[in-house]
C-alpha positions as CSV (number, residue, x, y, z in Angstrom):
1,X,-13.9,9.3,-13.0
2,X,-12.3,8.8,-9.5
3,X,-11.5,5.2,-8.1
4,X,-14.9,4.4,-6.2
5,X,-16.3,5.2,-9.5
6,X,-14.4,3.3,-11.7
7,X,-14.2,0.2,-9.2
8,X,-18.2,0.2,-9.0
9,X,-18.5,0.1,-12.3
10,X,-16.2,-2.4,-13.0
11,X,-17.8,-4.9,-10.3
12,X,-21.1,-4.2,-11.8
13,X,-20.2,-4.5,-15.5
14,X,-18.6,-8.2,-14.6
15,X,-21.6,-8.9,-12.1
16,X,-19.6,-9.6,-9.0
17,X,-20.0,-8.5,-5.1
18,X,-17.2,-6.8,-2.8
19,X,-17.9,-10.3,-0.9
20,X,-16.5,-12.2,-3.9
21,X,-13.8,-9.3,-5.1
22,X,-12.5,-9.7,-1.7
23,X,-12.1,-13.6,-1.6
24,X,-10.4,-13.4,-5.1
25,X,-8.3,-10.6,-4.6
26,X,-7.5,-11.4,-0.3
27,X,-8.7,-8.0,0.6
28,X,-10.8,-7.8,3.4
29,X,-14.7,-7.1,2.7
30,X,-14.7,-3.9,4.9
31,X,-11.5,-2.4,3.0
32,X,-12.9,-2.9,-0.2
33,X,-15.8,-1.0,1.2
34,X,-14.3,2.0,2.3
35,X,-13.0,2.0,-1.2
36,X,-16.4,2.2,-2.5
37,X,-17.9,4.4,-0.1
38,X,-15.6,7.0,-1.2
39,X,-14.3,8.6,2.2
40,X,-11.3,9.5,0.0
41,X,-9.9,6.5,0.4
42,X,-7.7,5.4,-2.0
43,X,-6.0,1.7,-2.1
44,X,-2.1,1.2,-1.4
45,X,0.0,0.2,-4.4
46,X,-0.6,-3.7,-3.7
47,X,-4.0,-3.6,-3.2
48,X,-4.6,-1.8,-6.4
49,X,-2.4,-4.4,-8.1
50,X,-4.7,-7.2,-6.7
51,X,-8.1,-5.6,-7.7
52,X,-7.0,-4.6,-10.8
53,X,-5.2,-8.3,-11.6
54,X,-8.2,-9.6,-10.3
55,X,-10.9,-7.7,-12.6
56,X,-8.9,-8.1,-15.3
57,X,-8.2,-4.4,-15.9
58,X,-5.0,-2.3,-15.6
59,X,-4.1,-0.3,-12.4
60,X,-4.5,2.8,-14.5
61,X,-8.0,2.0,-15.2
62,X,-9.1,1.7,-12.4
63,X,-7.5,5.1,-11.2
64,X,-7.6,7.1,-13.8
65,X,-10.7,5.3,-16.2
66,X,-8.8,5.6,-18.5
67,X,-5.8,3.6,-20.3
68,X,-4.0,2.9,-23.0
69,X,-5.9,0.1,-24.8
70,X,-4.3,0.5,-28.4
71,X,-1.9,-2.1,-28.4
72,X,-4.6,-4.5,-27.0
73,X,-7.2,-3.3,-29.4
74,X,-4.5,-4.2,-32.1
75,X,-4.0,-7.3,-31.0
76,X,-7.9,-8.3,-31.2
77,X,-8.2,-10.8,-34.4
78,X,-10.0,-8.7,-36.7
79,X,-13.8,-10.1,-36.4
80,X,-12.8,-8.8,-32.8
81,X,-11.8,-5.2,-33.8
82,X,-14.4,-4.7,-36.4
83,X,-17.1,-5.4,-33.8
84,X,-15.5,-3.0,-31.2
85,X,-15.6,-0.4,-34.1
86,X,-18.8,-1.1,-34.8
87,X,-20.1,-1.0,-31.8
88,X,-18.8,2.5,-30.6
89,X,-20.1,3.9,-33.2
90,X,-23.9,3.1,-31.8
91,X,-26.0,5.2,-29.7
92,X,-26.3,4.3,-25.9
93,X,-29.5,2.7,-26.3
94,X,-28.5,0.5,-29.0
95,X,-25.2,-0.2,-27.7
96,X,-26.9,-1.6,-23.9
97,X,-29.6,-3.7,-26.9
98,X,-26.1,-5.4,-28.1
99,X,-25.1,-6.5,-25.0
100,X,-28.7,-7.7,-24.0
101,X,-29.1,-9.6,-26.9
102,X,-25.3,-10.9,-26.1
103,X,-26.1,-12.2,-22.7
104,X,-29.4,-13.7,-23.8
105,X,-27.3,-15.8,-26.4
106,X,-24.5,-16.6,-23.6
107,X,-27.1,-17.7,-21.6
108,X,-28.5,-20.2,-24.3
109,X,-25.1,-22.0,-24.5
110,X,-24.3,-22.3,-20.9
């Protein structure tokens, strides 16, 4: 997946708006745009390091969609890990039930 991929799917997984990426991060709203809209533009070093810091994901993620999450997944407590396990191992539909029923609970303890 390219970058204006991976970006909009990262800002739509953790439900936030180039308007609020860009007051997090201090990137303008129209560059973060261009980014998105996918005239092959691509983000300088820096402001790859601030989205990515900002989302919470590593530069390579967002670049490549892909990165090396071993060590991180190793590093899960292991309730953590078996769920992830589990979890791949669903089908699509049942995987996007799981994260229904996920935020319906999050949304009974907020």
């Amino acid at each position: 997946m390219s970058f204006k991929e991976n970006l909009k799917s990262e800002l739509e997984y953790q439900g936030l708006q180039i308007k609020e990426l860009a007051v997090k991060c201090g990137i303008s709203r129209n560059t973060l745009a261009n980014y998105l809209t996918g005239h092959n533009s691509l983000p300088t070093a820096d402001n790859a390091v601030k989205i990515a810091q900002t989302l919470g994901v590593s530069v390579e993620y967002l670049m490549t969609g892909d990165s090396s999450t071993k060590a991180l997944i190793d590093s899960l407590p292991p309730k953590y890990r078996k769920l992830l396990k589990v979890f791949q191992t669903l089908d699509e539909t049942d995987q996007e039930a799981v994260l229904h029923l996920i935020t319906i609970l999050q949304k009974r303890h907020q």
